[in-house]
PyMOL Python script that loads the backbone (N, CA, C, O; Angstrom):
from pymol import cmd

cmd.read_pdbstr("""\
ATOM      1  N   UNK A   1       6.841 -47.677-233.973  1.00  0.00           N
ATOM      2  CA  UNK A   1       8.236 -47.381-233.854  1.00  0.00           C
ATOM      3  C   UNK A   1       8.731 -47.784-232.476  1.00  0.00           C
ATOM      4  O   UNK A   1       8.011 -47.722-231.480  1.00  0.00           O
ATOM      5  N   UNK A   2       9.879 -48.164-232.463  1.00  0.00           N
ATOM      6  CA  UNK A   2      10.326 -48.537-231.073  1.00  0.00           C
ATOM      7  C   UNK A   2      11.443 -47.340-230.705  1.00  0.00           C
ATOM      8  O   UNK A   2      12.244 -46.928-231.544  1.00  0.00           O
ATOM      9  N   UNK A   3      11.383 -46.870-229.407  1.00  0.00           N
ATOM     10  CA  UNK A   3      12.813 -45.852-229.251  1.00  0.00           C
ATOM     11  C   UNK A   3      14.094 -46.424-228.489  1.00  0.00           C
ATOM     12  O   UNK A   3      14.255 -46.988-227.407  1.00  0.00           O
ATOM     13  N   UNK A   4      14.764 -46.111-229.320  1.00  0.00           N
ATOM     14  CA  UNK A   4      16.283 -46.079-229.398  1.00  0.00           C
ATOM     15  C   UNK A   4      17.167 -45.225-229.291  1.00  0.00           C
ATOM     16  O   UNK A   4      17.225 -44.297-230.098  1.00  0.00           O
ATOM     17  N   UNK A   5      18.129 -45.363-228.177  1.00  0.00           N
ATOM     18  CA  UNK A   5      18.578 -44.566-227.402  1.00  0.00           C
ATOM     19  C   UNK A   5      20.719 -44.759-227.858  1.00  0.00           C
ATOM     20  O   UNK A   5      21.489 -45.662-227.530  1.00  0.00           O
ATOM     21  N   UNK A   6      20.995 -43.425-228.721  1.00  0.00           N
ATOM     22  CA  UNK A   6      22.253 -44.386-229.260  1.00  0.00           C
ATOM     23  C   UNK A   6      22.993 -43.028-228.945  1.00  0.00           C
ATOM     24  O   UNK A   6      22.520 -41.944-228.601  1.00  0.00           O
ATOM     25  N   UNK A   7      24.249 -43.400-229.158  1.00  0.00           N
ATOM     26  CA  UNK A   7      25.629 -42.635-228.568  1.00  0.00           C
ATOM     27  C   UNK A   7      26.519 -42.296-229.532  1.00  0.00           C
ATOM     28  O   UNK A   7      27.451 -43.099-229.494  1.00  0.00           O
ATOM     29  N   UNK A   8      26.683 -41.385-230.478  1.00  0.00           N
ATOM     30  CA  UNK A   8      27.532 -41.544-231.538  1.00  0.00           C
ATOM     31  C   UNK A   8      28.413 -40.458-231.528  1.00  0.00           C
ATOM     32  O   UNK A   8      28.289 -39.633-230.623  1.00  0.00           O
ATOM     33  N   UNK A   9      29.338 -40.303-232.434  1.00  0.00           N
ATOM     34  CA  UNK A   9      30.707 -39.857-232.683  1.00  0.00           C
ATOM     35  C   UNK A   9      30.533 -38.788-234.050  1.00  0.00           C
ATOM     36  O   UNK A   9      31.193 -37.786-234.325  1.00  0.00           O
ATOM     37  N   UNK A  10      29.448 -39.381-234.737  1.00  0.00           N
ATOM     38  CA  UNK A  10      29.747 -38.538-235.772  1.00  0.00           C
ATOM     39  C   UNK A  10      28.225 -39.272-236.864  1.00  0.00           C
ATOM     40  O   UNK A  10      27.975 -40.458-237.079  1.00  0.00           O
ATOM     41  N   UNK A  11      27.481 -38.043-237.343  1.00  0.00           N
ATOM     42  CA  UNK A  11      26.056 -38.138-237.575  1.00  0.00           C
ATOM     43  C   UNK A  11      26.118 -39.148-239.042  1.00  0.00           C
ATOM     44  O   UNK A  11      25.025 -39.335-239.577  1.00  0.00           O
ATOM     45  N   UNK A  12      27.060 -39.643-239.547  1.00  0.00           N
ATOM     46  CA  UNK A  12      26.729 -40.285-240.684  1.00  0.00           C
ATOM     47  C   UNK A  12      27.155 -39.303-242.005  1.00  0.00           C
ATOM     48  O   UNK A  12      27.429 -38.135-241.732  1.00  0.00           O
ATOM     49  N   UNK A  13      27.220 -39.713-243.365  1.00  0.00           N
ATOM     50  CA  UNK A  13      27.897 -39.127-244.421  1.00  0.00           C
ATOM     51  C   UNK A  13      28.164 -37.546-244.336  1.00  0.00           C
ATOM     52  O   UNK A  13      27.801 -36.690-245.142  1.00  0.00           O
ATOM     53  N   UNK A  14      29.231 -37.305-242.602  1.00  0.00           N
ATOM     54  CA  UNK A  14      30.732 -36.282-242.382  1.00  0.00           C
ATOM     55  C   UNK A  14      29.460 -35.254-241.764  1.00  0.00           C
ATOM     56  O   UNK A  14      29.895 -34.102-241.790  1.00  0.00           O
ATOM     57  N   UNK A  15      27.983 -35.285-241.199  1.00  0.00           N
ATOM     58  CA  UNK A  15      27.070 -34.593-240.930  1.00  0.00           C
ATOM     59  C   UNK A  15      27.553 -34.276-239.079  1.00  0.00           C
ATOM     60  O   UNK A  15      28.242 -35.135-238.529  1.00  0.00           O
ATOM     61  N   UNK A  16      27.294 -33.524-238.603  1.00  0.00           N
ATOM     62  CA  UNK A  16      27.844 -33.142-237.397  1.00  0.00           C
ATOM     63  C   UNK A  16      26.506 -33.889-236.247  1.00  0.00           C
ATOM     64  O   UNK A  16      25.333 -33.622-236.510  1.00  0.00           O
ATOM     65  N   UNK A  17      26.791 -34.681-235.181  1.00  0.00           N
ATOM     66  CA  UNK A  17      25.909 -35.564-234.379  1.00  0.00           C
ATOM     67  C   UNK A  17      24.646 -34.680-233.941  1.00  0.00           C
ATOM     68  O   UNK A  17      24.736 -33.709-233.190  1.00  0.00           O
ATOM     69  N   UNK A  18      23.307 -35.208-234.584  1.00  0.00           N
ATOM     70  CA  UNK A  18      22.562 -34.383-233.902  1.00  0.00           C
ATOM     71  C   UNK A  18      22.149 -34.821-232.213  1.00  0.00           C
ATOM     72  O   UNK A  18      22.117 -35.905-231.630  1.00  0.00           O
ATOM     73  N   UNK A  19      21.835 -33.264-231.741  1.00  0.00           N
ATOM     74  CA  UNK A  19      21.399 -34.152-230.460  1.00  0.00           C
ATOM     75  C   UNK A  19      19.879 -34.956-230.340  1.00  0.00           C
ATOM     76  O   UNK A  19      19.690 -35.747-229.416  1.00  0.00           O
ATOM     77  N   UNK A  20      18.898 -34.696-231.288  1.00  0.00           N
ATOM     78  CA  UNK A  20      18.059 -35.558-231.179  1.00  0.00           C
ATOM     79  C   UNK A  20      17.648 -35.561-232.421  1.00  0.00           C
ATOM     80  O   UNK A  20      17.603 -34.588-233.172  1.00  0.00           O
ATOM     81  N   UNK A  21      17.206 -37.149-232.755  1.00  0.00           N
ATOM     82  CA  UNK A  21      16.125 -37.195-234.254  1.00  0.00           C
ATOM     83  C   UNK A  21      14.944 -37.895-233.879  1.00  0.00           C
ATOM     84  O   UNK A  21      14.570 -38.566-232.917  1.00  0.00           O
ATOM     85  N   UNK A  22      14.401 -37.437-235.170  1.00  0.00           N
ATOM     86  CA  UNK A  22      13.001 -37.639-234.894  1.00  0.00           C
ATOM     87  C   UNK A  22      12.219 -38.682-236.225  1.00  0.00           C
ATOM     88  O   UNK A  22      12.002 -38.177-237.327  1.00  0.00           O
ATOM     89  N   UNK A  23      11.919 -39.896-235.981  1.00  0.00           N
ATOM     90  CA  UNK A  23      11.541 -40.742-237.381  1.00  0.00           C
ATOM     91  C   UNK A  23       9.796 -39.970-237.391  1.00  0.00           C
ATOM     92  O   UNK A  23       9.073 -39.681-236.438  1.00  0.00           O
ATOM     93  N   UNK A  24       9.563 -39.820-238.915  1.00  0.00           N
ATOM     94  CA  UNK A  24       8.613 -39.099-239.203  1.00  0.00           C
ATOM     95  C   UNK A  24       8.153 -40.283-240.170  1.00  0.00           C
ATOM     96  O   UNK A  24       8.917 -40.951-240.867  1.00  0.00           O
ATOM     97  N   UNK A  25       6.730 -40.427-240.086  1.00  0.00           N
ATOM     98  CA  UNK A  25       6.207 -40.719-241.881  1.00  0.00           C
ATOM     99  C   UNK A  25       6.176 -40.766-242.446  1.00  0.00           C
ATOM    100  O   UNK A  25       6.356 -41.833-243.032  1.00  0.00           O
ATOM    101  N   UNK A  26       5.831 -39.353-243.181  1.00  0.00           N
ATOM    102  CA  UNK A  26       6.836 -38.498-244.149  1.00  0.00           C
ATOM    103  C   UNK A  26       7.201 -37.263-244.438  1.00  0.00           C
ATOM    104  O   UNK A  26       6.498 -36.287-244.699  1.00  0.00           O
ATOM    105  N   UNK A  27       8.605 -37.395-244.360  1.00  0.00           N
ATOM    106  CA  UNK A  27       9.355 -36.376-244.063  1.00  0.00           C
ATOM    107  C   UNK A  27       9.259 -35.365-245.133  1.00  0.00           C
ATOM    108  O   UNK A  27       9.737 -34.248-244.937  1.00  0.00           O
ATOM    109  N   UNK A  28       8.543 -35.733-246.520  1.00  0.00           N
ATOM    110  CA  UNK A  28       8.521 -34.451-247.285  1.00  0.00           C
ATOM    111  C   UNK A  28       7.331 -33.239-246.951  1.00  0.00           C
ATOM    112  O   UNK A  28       7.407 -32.026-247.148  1.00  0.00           O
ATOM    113  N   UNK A  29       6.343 -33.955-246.440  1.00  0.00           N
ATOM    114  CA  UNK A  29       5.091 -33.122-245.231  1.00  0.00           C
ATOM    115  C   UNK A  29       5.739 -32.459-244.488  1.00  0.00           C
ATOM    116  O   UNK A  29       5.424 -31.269-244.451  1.00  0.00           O
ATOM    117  N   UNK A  30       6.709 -32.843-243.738  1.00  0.00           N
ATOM    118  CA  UNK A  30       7.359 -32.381-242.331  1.00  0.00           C
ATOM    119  C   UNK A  30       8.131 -31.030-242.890  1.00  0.00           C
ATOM    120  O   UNK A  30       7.991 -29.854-242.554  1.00  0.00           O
ATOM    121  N   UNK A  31       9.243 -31.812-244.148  1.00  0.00           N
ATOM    122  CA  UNK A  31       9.809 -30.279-244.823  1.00  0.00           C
ATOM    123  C   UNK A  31       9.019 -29.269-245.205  1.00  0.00           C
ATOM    124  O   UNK A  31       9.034 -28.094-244.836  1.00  0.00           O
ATOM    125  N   UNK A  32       8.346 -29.804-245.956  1.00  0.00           N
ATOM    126  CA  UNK A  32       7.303 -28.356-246.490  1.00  0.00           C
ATOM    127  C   UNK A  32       6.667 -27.690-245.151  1.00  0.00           C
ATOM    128  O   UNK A  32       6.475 -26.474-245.177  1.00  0.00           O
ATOM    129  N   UNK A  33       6.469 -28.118-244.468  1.00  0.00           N
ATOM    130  CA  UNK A  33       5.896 -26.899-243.278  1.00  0.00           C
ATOM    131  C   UNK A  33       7.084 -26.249-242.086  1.00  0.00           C
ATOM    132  O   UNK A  33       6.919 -25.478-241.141  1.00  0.00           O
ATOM    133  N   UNK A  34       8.189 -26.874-242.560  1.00  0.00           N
ATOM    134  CA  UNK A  34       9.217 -26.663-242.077  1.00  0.00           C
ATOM    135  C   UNK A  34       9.819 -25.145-242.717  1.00  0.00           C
ATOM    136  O   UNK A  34      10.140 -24.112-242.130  1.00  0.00           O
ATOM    137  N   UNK A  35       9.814 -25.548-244.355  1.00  0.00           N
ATOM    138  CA  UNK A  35      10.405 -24.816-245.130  1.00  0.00           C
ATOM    139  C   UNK A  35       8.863 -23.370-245.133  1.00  0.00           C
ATOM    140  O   UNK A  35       9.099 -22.179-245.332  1.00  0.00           O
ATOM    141  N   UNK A  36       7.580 -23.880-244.894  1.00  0.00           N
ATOM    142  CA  UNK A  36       6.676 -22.496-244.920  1.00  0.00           C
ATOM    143  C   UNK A  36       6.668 -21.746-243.727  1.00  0.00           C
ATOM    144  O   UNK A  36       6.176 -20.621-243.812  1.00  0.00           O
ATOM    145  N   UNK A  37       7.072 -22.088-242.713  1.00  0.00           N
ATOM    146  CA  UNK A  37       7.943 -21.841-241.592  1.00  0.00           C
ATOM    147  C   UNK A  37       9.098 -20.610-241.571  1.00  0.00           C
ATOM    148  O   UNK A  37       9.131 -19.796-240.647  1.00  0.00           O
ATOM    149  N   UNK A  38       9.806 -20.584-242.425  1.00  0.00           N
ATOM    150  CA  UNK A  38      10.978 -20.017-242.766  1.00  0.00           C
ATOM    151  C   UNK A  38      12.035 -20.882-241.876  1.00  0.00           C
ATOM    152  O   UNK A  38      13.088 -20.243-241.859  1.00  0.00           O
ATOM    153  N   UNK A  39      12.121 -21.706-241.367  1.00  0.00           N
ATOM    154  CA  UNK A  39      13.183 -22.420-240.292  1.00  0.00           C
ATOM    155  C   UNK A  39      13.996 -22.526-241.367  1.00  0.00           C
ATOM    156  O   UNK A  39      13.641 -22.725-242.529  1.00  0.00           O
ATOM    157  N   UNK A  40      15.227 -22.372-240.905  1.00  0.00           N
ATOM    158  CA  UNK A  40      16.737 -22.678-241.601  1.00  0.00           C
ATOM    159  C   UNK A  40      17.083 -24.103-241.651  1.00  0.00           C
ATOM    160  O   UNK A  40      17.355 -24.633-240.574  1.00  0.00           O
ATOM    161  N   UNK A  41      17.120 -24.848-242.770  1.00  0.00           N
ATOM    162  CA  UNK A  41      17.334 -26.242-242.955  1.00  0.00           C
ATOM    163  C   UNK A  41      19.112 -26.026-243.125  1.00  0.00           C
ATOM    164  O   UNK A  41      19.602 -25.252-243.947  1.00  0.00           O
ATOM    165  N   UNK A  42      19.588 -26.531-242.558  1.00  0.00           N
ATOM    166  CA  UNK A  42      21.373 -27.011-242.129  1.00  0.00           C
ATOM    167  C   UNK A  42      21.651 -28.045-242.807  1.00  0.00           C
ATOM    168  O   UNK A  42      22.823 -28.032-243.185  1.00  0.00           O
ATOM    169  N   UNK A  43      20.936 -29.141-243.195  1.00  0.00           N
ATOM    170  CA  UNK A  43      21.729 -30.116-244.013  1.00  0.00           C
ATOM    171  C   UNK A  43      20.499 -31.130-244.821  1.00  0.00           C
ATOM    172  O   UNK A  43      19.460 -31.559-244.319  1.00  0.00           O
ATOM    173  N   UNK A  44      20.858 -31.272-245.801  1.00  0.00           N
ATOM    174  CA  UNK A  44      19.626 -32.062-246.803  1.00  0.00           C
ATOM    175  C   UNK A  44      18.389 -30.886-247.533  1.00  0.00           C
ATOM    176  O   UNK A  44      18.710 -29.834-248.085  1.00  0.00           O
ATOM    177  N   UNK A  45      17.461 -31.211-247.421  1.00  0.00           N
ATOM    178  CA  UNK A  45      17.288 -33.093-247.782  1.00  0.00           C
ATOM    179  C   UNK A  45      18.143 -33.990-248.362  1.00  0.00           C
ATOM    180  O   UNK A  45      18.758 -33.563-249.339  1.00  0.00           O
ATOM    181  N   UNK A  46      18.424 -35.533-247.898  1.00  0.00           N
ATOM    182  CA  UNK A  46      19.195 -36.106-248.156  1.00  0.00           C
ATOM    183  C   UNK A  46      18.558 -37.321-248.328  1.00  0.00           C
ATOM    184  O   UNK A  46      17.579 -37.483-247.599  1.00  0.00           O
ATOM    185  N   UNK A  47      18.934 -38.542-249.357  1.00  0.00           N
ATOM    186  CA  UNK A  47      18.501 -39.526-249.076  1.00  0.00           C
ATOM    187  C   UNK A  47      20.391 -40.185-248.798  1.00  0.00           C
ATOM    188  O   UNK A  47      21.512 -39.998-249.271  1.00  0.00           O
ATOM    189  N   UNK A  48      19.945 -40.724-248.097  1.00  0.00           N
ATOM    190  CA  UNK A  48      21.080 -41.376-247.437  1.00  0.00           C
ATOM    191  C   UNK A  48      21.862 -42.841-247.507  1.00  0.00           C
ATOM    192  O   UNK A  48      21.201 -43.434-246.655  1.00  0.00           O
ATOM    193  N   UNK A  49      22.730 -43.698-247.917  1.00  0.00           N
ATOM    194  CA  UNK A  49      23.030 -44.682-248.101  1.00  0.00           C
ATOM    195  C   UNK A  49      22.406 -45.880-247.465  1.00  0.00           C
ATOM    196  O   UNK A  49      21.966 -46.887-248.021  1.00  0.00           O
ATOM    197  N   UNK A  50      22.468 -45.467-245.696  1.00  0.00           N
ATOM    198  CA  UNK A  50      21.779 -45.962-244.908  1.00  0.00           C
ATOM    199  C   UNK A  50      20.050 -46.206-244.817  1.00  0.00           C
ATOM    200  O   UNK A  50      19.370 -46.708-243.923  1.00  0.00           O
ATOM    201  N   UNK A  51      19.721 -45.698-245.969  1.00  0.00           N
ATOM    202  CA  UNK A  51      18.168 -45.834-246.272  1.00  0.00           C
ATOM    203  C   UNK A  51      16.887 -45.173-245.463  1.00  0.00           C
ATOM    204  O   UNK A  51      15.786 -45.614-245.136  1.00  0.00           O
ATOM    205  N   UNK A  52      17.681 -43.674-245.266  1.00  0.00           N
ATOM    206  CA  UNK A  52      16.807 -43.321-244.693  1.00  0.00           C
ATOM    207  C   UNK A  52      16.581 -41.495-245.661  1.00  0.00           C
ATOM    208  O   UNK A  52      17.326 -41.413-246.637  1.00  0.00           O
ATOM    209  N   UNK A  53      15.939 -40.591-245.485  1.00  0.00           N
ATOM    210  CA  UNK A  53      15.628 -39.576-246.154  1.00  0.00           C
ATOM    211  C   UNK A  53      15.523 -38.530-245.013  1.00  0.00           C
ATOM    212  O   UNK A  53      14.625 -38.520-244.172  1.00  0.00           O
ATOM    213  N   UNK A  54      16.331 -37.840-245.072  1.00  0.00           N
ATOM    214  CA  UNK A  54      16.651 -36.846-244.028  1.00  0.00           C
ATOM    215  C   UNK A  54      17.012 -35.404-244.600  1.00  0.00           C
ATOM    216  O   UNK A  54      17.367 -35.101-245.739  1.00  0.00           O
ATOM    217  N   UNK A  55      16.765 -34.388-243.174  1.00  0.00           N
ATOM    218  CA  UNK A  55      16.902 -33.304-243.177  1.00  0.00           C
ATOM    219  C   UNK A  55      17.595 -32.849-241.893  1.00  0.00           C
ATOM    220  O   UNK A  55      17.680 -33.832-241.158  1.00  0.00           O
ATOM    221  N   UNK A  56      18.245 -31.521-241.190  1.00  0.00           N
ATOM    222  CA  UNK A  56      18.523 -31.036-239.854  1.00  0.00           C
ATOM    223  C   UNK A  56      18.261 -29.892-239.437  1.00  0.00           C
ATOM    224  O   UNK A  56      18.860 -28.920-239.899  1.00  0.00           O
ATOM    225  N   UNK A  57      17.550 -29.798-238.719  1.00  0.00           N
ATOM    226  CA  UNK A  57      17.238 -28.411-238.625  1.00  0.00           C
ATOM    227  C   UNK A  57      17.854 -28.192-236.919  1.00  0.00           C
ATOM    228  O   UNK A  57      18.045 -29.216-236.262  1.00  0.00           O
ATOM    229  N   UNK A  58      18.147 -26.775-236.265  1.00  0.00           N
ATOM    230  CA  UNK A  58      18.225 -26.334-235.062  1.00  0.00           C
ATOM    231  C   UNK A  58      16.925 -25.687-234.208  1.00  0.00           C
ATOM    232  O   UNK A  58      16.546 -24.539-234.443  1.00  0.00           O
ATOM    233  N   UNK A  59      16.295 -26.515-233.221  1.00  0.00           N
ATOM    234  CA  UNK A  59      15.365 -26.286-232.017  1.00  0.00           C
ATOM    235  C   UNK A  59      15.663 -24.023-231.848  1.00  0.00           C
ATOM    236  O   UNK A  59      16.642 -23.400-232.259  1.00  0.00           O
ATOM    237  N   UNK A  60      14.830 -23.640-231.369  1.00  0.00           N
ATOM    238  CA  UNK A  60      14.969 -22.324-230.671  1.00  0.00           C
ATOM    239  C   UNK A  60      16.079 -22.097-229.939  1.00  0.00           C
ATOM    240  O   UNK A  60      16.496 -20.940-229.926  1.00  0.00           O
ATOM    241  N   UNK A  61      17.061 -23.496-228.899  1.00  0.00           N
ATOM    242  CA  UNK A  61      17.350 -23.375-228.209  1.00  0.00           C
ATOM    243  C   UNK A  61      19.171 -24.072-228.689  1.00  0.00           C
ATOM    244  O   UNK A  61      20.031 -24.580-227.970  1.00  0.00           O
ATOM    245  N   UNK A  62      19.153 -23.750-230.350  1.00  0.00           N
ATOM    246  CA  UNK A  62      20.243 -24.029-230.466  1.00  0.00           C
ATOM    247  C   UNK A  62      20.641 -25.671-230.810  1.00  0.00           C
ATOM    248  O   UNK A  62      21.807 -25.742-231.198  1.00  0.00           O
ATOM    249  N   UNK A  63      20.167 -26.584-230.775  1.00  0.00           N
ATOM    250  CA  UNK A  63      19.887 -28.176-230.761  1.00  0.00           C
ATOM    251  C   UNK A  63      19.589 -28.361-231.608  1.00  0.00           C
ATOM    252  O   UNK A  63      18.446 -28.091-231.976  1.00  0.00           O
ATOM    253  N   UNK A  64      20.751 -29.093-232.575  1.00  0.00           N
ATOM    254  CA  UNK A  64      20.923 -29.917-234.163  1.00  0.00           C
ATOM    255  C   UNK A  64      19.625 -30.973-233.543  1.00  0.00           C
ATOM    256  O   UNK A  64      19.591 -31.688-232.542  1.00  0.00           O
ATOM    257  N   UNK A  65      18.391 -30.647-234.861  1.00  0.00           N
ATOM    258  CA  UNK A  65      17.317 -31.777-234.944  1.00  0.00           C
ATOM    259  C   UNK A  65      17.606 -32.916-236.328  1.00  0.00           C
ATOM    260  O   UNK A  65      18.242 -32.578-237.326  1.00  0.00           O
ATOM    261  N   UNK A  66      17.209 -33.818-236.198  1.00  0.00           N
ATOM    262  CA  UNK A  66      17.694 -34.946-237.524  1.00  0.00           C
ATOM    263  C   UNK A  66      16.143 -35.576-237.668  1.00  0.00           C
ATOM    264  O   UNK A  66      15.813 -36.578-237.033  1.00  0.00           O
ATOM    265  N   UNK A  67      15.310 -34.933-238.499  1.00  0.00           N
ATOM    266  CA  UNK A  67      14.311 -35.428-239.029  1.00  0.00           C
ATOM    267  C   UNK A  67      13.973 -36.312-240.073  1.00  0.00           C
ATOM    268  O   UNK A  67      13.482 -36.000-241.158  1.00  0.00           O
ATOM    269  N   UNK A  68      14.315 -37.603-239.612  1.00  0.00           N
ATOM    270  CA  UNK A  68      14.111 -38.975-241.003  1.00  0.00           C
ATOM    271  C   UNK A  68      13.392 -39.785-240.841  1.00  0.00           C
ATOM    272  O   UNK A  68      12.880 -40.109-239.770  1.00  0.00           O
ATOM    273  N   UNK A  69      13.144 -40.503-242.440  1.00  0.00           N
ATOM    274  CA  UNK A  69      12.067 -41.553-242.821  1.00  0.00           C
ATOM    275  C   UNK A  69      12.851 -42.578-243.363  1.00  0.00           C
ATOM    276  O   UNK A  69      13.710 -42.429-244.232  1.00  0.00           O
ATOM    277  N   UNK A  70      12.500 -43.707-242.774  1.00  0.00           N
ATOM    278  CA  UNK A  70      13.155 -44.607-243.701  1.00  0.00           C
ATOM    279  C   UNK A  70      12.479 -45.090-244.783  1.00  0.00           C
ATOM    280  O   UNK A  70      11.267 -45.303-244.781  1.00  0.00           O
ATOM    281  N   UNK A  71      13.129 -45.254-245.606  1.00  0.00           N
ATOM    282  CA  UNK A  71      12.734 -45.112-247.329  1.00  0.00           C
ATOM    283  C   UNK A  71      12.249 -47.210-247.486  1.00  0.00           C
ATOM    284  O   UNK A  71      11.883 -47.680-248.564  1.00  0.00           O
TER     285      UNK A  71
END
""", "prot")
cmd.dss("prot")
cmd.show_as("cartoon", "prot")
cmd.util.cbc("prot")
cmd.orient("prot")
């Protein structure tokens, strides 16, 4: 993976900008220990126009996370 460092306005299909995402493998691994977790999932799972498969969750510290795979 290469990192990419981007500036946006608005997170994609009307989703509120997260402050950080994270490209995963696969993201249905990531949910399920997310979801055995009890963490509060905020938006998705989604597969997305843009071709990617996403979820958002909030850090301890309050911080929209954007956890996706591209499909």
């Amino acid at each position: 993976m290469n990192v990419q460092i981007s500036f946006a306005t608005e997170g994609g299909s009307g989703t509120s900008v997260p402050d950080l995402s994270i490209e995963v493998d696969d993201v249905e691994t990531v949910l399920e220990k997310v979801k055995d977790t009890n963490i509060p999932i905020e938006y998705g799972p989604e597969n997305e126009p843009c071709g990617v498969r996403r979820f958002y969750v909030r850090d301890p510290f309050g911080k929209l996370i954007n956890v996706l795979q591209y499909e």
